[in-house]
C-alpha positions in Angstrom: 44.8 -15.1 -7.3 46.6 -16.5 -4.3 46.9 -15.9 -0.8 50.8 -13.9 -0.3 52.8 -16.7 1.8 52.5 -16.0 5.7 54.6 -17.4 8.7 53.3 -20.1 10.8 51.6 -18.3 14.1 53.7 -20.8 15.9 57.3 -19.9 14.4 57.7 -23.7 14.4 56.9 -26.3 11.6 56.6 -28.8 14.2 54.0 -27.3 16.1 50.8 -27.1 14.3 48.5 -24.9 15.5 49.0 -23.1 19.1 46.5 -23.7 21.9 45.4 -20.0 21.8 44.3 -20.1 18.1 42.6 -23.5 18.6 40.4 -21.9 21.1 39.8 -18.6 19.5 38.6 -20.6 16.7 36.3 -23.3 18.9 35.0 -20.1 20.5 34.1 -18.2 17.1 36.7 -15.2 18.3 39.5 -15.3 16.0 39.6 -11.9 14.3 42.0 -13.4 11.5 41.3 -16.7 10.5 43.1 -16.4 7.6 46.3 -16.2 9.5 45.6 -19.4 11.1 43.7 -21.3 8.8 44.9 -21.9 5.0 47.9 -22.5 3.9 51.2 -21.1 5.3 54.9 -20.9 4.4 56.3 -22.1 7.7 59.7 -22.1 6.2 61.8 -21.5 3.3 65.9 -21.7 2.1 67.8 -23.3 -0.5 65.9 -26.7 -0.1 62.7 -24.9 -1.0 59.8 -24.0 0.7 57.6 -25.7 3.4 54.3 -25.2 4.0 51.3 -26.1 6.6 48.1 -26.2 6.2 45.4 -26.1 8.6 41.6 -26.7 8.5 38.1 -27.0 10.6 36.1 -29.6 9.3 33.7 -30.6 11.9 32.6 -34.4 11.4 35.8 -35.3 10.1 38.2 -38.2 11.6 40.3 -38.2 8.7 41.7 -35.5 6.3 43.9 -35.6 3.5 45.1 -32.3 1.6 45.3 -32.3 -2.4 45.9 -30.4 -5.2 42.6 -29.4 -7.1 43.6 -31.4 -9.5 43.5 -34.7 -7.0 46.8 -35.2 -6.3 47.6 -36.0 -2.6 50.3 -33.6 -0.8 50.0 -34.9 2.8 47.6 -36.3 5.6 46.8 -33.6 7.9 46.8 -34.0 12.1 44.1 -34.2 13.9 44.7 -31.2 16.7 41.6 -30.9 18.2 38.5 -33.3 18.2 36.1 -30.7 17.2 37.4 -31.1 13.7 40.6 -28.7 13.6 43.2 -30.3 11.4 46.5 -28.9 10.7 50.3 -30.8 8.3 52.7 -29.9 6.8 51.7 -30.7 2.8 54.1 -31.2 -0.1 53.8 -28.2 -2.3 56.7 -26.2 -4.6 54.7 -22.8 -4.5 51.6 -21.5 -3.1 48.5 -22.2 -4.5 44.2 -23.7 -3.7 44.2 -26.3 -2.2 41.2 -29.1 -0.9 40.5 -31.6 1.7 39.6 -35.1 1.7 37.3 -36.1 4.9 36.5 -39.4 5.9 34.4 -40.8 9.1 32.2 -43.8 9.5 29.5 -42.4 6.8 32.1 -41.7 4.2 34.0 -39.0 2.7 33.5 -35.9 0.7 35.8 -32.8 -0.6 35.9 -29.1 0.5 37.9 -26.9 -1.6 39.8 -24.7 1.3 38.2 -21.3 1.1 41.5 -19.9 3.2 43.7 -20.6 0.4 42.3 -17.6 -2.1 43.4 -14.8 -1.6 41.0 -11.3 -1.4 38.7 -10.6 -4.5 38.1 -6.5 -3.8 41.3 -4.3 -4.5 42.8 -1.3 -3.5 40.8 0.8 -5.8 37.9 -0.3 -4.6 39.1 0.7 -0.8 40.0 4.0 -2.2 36.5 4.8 -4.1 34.6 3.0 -0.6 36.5 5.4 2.1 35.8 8.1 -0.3 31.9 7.6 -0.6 32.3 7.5 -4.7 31.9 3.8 -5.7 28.8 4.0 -8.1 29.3 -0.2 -8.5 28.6 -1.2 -4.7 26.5 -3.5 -6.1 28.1 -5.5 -8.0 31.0 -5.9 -5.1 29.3 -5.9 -2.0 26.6 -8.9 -1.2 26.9 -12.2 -2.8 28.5 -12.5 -6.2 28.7 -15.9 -8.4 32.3 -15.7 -9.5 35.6 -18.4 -11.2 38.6 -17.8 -8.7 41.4 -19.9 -9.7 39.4 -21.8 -11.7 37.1 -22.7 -9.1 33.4 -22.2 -9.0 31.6 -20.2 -6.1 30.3 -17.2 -4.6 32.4 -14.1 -3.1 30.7 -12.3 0.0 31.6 -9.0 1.7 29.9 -6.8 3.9 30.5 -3.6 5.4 30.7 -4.3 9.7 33.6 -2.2 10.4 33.3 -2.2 14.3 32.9 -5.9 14.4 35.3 -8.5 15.7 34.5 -11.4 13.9 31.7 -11.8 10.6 31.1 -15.1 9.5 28.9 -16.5 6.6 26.5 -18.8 7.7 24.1 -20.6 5.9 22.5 -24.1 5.2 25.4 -25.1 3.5 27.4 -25.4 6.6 24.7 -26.4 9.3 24.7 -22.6 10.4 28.1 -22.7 12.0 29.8 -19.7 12.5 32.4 -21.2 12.9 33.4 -22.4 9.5 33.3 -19.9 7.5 34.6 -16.4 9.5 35.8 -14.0 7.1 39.1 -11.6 6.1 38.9 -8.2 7.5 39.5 -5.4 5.1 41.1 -2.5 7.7 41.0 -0.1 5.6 37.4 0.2 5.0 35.8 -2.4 7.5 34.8 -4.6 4.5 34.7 -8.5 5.2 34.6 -10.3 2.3 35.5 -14.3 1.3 35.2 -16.9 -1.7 33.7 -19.5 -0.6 33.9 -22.5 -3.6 31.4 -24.7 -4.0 28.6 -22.3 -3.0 25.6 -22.1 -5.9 22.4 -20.2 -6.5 19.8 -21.3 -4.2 21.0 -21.2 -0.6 19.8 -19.4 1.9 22.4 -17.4 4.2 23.0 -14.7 6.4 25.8 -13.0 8.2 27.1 -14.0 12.2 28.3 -11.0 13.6 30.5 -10.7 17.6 29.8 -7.6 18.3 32.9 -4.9 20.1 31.7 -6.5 23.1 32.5 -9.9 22.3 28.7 -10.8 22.3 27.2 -12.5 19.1 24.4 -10.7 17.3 21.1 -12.0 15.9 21.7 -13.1 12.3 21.7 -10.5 9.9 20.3 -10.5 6.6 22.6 -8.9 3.6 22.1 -5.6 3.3 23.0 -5.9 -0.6 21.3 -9.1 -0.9 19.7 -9.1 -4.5 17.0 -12.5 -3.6 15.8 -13.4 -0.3 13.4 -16.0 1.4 9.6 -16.2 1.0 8.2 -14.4 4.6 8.5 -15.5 7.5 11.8 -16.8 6.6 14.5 -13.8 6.5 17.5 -15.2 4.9 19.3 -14.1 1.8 19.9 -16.1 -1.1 22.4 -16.3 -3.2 21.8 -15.8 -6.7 23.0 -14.9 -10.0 22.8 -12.2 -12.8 19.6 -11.0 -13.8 18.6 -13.7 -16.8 16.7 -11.3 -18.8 17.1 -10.7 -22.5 15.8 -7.1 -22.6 13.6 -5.8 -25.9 13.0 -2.2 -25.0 15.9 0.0 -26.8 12.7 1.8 -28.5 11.1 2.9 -25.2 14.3 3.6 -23.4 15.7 5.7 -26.2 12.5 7.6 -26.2 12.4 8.6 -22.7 16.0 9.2 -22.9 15.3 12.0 -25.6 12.5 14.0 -24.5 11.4 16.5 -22.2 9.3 14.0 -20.1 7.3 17.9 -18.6 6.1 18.2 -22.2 5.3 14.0 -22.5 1.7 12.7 -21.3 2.2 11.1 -18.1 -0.7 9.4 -16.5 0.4 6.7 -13.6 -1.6 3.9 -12.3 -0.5 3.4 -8.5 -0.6 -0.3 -7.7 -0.1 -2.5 -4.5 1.0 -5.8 -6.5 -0.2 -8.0 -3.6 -4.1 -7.0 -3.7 -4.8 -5.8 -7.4 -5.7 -8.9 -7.7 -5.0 -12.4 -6.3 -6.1 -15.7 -6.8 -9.1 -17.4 -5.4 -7.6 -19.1 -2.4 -5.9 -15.5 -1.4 -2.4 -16.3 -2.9 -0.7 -13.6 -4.4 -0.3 -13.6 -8.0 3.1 -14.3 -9.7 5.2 -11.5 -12.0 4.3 -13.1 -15.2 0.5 -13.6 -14.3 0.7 -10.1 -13.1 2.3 -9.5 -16.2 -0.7 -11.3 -18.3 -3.3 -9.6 -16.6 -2.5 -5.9 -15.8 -0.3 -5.3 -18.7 -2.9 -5.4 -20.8 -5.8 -3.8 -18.8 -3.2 -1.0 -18.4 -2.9 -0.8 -22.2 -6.5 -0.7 -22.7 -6.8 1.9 -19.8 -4.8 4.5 -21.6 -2.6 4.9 -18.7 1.0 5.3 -19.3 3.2 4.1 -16.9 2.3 2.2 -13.5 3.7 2.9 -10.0 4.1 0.1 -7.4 4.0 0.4 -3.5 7.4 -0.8 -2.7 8.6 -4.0 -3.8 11.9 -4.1 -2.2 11.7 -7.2 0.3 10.0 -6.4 3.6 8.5 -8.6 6.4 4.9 -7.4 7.6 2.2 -7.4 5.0 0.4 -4.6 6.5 3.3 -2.2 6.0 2.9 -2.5 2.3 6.2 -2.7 2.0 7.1 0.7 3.5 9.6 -0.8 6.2 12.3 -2.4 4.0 14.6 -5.1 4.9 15.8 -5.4 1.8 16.4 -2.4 -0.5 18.4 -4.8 -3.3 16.0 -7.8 -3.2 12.7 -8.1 -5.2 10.1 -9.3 -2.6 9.7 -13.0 -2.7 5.9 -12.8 -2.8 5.8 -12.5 -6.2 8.5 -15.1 -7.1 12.3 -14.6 -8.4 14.2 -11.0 -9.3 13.7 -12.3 -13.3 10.4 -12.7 -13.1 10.4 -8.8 -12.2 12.7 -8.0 -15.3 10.3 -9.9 -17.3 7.7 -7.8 -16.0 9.5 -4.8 -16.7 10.1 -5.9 -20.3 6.4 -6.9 -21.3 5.9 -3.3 -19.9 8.4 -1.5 -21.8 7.4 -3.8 -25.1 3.7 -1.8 -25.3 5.5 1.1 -24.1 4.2 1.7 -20.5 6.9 2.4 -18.1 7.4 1.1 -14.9 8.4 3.6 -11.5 8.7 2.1 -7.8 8.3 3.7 -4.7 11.8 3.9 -3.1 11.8 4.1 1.1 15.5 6.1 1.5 14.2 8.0 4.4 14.4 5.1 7.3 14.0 0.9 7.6 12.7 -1.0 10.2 14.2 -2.5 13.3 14.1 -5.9 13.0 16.8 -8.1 14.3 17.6 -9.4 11.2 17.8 -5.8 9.2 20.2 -3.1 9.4 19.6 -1.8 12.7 23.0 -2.1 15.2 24.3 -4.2 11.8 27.4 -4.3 13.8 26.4 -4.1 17.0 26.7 -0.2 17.0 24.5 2.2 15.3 25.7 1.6 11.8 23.1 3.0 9.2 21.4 4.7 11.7 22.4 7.8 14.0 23.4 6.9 17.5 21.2 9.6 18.8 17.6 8.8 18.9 16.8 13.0 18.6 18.5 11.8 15.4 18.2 8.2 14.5 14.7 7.0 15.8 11.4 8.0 13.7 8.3 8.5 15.9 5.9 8.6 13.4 6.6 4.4 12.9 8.8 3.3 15.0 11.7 3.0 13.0 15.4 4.1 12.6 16.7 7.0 10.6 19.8 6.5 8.3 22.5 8.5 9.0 22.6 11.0 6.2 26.4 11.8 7.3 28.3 8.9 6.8 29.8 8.5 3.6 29.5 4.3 3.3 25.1 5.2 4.2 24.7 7.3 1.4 27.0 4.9 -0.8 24.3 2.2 0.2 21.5 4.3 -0.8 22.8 6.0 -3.7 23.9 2.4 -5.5 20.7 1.5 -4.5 18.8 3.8 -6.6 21.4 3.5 -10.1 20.7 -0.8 -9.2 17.4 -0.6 -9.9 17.6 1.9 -13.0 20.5 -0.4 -14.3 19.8 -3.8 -13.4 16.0 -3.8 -14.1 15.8 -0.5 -16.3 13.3 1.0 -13.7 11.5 4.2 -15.5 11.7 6.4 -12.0 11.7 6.2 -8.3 9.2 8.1 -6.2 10.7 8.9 -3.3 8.6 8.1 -0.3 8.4 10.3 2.7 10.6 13.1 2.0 9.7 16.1 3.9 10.7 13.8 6.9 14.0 13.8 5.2 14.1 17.3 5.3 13.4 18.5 8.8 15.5 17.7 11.4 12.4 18.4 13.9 9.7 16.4 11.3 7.0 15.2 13.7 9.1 16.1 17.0 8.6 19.0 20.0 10.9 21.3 21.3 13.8 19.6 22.5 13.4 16.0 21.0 15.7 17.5 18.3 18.7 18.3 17.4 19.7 21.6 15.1 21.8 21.7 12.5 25.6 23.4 12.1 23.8 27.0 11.7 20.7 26.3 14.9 18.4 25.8 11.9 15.8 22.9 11.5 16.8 21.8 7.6 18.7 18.2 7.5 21.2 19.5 5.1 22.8 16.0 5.3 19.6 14.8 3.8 19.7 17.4 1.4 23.0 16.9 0.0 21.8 13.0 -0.2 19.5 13.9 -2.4 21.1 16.3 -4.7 23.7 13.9 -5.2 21.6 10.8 -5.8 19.3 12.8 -8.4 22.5 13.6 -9.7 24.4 10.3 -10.2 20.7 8.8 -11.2 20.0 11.1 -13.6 23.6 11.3 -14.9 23.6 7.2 -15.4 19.9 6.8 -17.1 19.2 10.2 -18.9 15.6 9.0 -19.1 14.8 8.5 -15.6 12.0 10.7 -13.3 12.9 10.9 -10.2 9.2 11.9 -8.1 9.0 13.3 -4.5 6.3 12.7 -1.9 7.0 16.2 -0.4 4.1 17.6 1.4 5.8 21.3 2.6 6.7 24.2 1.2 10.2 23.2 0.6 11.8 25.3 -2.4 12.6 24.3 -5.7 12.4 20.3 -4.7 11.9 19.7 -8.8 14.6 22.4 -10.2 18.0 21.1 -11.3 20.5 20.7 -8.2 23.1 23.5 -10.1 20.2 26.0 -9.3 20.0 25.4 -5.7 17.6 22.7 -6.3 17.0 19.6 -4.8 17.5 17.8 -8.7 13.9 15.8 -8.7 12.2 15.2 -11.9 8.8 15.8 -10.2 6.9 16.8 -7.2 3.6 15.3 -6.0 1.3 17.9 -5.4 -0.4 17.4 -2.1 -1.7 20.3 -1.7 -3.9 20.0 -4.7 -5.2 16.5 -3.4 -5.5 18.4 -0.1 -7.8 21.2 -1.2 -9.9 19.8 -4.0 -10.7 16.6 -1.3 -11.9 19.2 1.0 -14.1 20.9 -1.5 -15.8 17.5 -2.7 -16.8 16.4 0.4 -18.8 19.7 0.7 -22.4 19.3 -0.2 -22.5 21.8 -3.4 -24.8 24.2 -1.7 -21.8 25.7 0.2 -19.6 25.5 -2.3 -19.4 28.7 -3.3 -18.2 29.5 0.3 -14.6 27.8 -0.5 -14.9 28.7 -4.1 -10.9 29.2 -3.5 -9.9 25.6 -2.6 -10.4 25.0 -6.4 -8.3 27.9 -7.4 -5.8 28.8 -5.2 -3.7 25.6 -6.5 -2.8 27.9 -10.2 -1.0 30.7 -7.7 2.0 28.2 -6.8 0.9 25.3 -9.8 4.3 26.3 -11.8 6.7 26.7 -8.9 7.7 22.9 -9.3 6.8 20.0 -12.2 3.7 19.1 -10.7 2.3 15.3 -10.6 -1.2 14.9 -9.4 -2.3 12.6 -7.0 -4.8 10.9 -5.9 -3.0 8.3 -4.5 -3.5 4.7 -1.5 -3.2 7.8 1.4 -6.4 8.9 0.9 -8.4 5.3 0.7 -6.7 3.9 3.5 -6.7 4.7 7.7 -10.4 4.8 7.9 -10.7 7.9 5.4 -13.1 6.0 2.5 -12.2 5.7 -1.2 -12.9 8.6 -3.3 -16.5 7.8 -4.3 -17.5 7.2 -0.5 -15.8 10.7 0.1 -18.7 12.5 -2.3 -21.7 14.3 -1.1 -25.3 13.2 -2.0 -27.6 10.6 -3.6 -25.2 7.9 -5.3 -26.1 9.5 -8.5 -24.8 12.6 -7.3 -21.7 11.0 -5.7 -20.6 9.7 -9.0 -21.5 12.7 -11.1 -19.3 14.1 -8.5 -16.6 11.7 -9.0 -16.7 11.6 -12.6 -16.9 15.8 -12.8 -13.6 15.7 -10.6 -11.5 13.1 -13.0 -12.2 15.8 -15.9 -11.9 18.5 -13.5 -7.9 16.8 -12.7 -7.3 15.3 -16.2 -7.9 19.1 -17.8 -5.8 20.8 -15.0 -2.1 21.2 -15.1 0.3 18.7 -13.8 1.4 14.7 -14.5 -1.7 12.5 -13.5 -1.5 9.3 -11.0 -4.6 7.4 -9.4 -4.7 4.8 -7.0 -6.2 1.1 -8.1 -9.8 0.7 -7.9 -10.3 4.1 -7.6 -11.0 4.7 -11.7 -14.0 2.2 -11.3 -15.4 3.9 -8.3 -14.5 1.0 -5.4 -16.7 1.7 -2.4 -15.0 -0.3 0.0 -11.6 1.4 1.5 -8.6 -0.1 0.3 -7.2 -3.5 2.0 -4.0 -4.9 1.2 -5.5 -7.9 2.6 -7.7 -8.1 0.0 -8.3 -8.0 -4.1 -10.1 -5.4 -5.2 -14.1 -5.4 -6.2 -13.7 -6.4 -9.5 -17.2 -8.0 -9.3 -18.9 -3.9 -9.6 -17.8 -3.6 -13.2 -20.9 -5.6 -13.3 -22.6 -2.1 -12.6 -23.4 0.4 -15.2 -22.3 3.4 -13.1 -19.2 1.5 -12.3 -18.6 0.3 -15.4 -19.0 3.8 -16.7 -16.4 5.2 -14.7 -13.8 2.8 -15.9 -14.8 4.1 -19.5 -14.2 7.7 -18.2 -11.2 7.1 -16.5 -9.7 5.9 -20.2 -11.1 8.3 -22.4 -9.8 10.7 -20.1 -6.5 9.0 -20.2 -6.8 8.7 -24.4 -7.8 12.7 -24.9 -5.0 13.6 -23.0 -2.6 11.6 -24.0 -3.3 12.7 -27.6 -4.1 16.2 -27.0 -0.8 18.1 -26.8 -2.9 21.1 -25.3 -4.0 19.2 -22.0 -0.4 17.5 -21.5 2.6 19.7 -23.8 2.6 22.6 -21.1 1.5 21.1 -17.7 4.6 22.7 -15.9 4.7 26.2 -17.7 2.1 28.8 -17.0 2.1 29.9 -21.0 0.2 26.3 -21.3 -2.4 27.9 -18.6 -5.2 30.6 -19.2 -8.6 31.5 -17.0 -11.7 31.9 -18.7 -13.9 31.7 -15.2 -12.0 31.8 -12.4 -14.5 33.8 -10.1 -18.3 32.6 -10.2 -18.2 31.2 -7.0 -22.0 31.4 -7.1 -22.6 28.8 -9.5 -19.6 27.0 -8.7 -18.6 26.9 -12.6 -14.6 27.3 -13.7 -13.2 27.2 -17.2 -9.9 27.5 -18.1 -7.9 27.2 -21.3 -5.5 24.4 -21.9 -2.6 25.3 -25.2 0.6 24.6 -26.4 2.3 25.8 -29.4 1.3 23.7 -32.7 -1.7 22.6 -30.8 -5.7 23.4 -31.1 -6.3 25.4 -27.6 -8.7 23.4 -25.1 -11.3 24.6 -22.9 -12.0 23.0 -19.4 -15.5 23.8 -18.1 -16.9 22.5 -14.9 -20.1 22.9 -13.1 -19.7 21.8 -9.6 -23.8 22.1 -8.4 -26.5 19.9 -9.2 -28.0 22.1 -11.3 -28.8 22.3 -14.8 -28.0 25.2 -16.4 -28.3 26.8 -20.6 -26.8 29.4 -22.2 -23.8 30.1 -19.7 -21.2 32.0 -21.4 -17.9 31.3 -21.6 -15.4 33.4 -23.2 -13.2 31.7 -25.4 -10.3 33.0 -27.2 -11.2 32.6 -30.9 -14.6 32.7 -32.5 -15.8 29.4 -34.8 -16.9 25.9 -34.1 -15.7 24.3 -30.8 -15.8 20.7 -30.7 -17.6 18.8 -27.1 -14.3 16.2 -27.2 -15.7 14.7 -23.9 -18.5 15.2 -21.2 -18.6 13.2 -18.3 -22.1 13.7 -17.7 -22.4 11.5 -20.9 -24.8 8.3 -20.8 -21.9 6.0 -21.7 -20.1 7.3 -18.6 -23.9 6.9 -16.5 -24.7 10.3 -16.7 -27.5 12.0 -17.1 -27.1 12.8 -21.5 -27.0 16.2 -20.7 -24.7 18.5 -23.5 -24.3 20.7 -26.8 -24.9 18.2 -29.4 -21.3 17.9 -30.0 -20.6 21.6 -30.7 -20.4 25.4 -29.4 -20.4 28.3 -31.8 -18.2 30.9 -30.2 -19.1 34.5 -31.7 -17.4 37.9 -31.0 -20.0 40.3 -29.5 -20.2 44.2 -30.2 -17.8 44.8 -27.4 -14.9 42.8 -28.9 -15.4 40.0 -26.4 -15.7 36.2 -27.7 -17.8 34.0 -26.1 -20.2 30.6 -26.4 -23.4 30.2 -25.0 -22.8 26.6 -24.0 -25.6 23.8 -22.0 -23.8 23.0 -18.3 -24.8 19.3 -17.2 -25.3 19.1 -13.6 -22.0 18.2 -11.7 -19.7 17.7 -14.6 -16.6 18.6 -16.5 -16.7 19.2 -20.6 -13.5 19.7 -22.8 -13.9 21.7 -26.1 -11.2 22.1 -28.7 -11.4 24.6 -31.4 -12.8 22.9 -34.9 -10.3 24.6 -37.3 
């Protein structure tokens, strides 16, 4: 593909280059370098064609121009000192050209970049303006590609109020002069090939701003690698080298109803699960080799990362995103990731990130002013600035943001075959006045407080996401009231998959941290979750919010003796595990860590030493083995029909039961005595009479609990007045499941 033949800027063959254009290009303002620089038909008549060709080669004295094939076709003029040379070359038609350079240390060949012509096409302009390119990634950012036979990498980047972009990089000493790139008008895309260019080298973009001024560097907004922190650069690198071996788990998630599937998450920071002994993070594949199997073991089925997407500050956890294409660097390359991804999906434990679409940092080198004007973000800081953390809003309007964001979420689900995306942070999506007062915000269209922009963001990314990869979940962090957030978009929803249910974490917190003799006084905490516990597909969690910001992990949050604390502990994983909804808890917390959480450090691994510890951990995977093969506890967690009170009202003994079914499957009962106190013979009706079967107590000895139980059995019998019920042995502070022995 070759440039289309251009006149001379001059008009004359004679004269090279104009005085103008030499310094526009010395003083890294020429809009257009591809109408100076390059090749160009300067004339043309029976005699054939004549061309020029002009080049900026700083450090050269001499310059020769050849075919790519070697064959000389003129020395070229030195016009300007700094290295601009321009001659008229012996060529029949138009075609890539290179240079040979010479000075006093040698020479070397540069393939002119200005004689290619543009990789993007129309189409693409047309699917860009209109907001409905779904392969962004894949055009925009840094792309190995043959042009004309030649070896390199294409760029482009959306700066459409800029004057001037250039790539800079180490491969041309960071000079944005060298290598300013071809505006795209119609869509305020700058792209170029640069040949030559491999995998491996850091670069960024050098932006002049409307005002003429030059910008910090900017890091690529589609970059798919970038630099170990504190460096911020971009690298360029290739395809994802992964042969993938998951078809089976894929197909699997692709064909079922993932409401009626067991889904129990393990939430992970990958930087402090564990590291090695001198504080180093540990790589993908040693992650892989270590929590891939412990996750196995565990029962758990699928794990859920704080954000991985490159970011600068540790301490953020990866919450303010420079880099929503880019695998961190902490952890190595992108393909150690996909292998990651691929041990998981091999043992059939999928993988879901936490996805930050709601706002990104303002760091010099990220997306805020890309251009020099509020780009991504709103202009307006009622609109564009987050109080909360400091942090810019994207602007949910603008066709190209929502492009960015939307590609973002299919690159992940097609590039590394992501499970799901929890979406961090949305009810600050959703209102327009989200942690503001009166008047720091601006209404919308109808004087209302609802971002519809963000809403129609979301509708449509659910559906494009779940449109491309059938067997996605899409989860959102949604602390409000906000309706139907998990129904499908065609029913007025907002098309998630699932909805974290904070209000159950909220409530059942408050009620554990109450020493059990006033328990009975907010006996409704614990029940007033089943009034709304259908409205949306539920996921449960217990997740880093609550063991971080000085609130305590979940042990230190229980009341009493430490006896009590983890009979408390353990009676409130059965108590979760039995009750309706998708499961997720936070690392450390299913082996009881007493320190808060630190990114800055691994967790205690040292207290599995402990038996009460250690007895936790056991817990936590039995309870994640019973429900995974009980259909009862998991077929029907977002349908009432899989939902039944036995005891929802003895507040004074704080004891509920409840009845867990599904169709084809044995019925469960869930029965949990919140007090310290021992109690025999409580009945509990049940809804068939015969033998039911203690499938697990966590006030069992292997847990460290106190032996306390039924022997491994409850007789239910109907009485004279028709009713059902089993006298059955309450342990103090703990949850027992029954299933029906038939």
């Amino acid at each position: 593909m070759t440039a289309p033949p251009k006149k001379g800027t001059t008009g004359e063959p004679s004269e090279l280059l104009a005085k103008a254009d030499i310094d526009a290009l010395l003083e890294s303002r020429h809009w257009d370098p591809f109408a100076v620089l390059g090749l160009h038909l300067v004339s043309g008549g029976a005699a054939g064609d004549s061309y020029v060709a002009r080049c900026f080669l700083p450090g050269a004295a001499e310059v020769t121009a050849e075919t790519l094939a070697g064959k000389d076709i003129g020395a070229l003029k030195q016009v300007h000192p700094a290295g601009i040379f321009a001659g008229e070359v012996a060529l029949k038609k138009l075609q890539p050209i290179r240079y040979r350079a010479r000075n006093d240390g040698g020479e070397w060949i540069v393939v002119d970049p200005y004689s290619f012509g543009p990789v993007l096409g129309p189409m693409d302009d047309y699917y860009i303006r209109e907001g409905s390119h779904l392969r962004l990634f894949d055009k925009l950012g840094a792309h190995p590609m043959t042009l004309d036979g030649i070896d390199g990498f294409h760029f482009a980047v959306w700066a459409p109020n800029a004057k001037r972009v250039s790539v800079v990089g180490n491969f041309n000493e960071w000079d944005g002069r060298r290598n300013a790139m071809r505006l795209r008008r119609d869509t305020g895309i700058w792209e170029i090939f640069l040949p030559g260019i491999t995998e491996g080298h850091a670069y960024k973009y050098e932006i002049v701003g409307i005002d003429g001024q030059v910008l910090p560097l900017k890091a690529d907004p589609f970059a798919r690698r970038s630099e170990l922190r504190p460096n911020n650069a971009s690298m360029t690198t290739g395809p994802i080298a992964q042969k993938w071996e998951d078809e089976a788990h894929l197909a699997h998630w692709a064909t079922t109803d993932a409401r009626r599937q067991p889904i129990s998450i393990y939430e992970i920071h990958a930087g402090s699960w564990q590291k090695h002994e001198d504080g180093s993070f540990l790589s993908w594949d040693e992650l892989a080799d270590r929590l891939i199997p412990y996750c196995v073991d565990m029962g758990f089925t699928h794990v859920e990362f704080l954000p991985i997407s490159e970011y600068p500050f540790d301490p953020s956890w990866g919450y303010q995103t420079t880099g929503l294409y880019s695998p961190t660097a902490r952890f190595g390359e992108p393909e150690g990731f996909a292998r990651f991804v691929n041990g998981c999906h091999k043992v059939g434990i999928g993988v879901i990130l936490d996805w930050v679409p709601a706002h990104f940092p303002t760091d010099a080198h990220g997306l805020g002013q890309f251009d020099g004007t509020a780009l991504y973000e709103h202009a307006d800081p009622r609109q564009g600035f987050h109080p909360d953390w400091n942090t810019a809003i994207y602007n949910f309007g603008r066709a190209e943001v929502l492009s960015y964001l939307i590609n973002n979420a299919l690159y992940w689900a097609e590039k590394f075959h992501l499970d799901g995306l929890r979406v961090d942070a949305v009810a600050s999506m959703l209102y327009l006045d989200y942690s503001r007062k009166h008047g720091e915000w601006v209404p919308n269209e109808y004087g209302g407080n609802e971002n519809l922009e963000a809403v129609r963001f979301l509708q449509s990314m659910n559906r494009h996401v779940y449109a491309g990869h059938p067997g996605i979940l899409t989860i959102a962090e949604e602390s409000t009231s906000w309706p139907k957030v998990s129904h499908p978009v065609h029913e007025g929803g907002l098309g998630f998959g699932f909805k974290w249910n904070m209000g159950f974490m909220h409530d059942t917190l408050q009620y554990l941290s109450r020493e059990p003799v006033h328990r009975k006084f907010h006996h409704n905490d614990m029940t007033f979750g089943l009034l709304y516990a259908f409205t949306e597909n539920f996921v449960l969690p217990l997740s880093h919010d609550e063991v971080v910001h000085g609130k305590g992990s979940l042990i230190a949050k229980m009341t009493g003796d430490d006896w009590q604390k983890f009979a408390n502990l353990r009676a409130y994983y059965g108590f979760m595990w039995g009750y309706p909804g998708k499961k997720l808890l936070f690392m450390g917390q299913e082996f009881a860590q007493w320190q808060e959480w630190s990114e800055a450090r691994s967790l205690d691994w040292n207290l599995l030493e402990y038996p009460l510890h250690e007895g936790m951990r056991r817990l936590i995977r039995d309870l994640n083995g019973t429900y995974r093969r009980k259909g009862a506890l998991h077929a029907r967690d977002c349908e009432g029909d899989g939902f039944e009170w036995l005891i929802a009202d003895d507040r004074e003994n704080s004891v509920f039961a409840w009845l867990r079914k599904a169709p084809g499957e044995k019925p469960i009962a869930v029965v949990t005595n919140f007090t310290p106190v021992y109690r025999e013979n409580y009945g509990v009706p049940l809804p068939s009479e015969g033998r039911w079967r203690e499938i697990l107590n966590t006030d069992a000895e292997i847990y460290g609990g106190s032996g306390k139980g039924n022997g491994g059995a409850v007789q239910a019998k109907k009485h004279a007045n028709g009713r059902i019920t089993a006298n059955i042995t309450l342990p103090p502070l703990a949850t027992m499941m029954f299933e029906l022995d038939v």
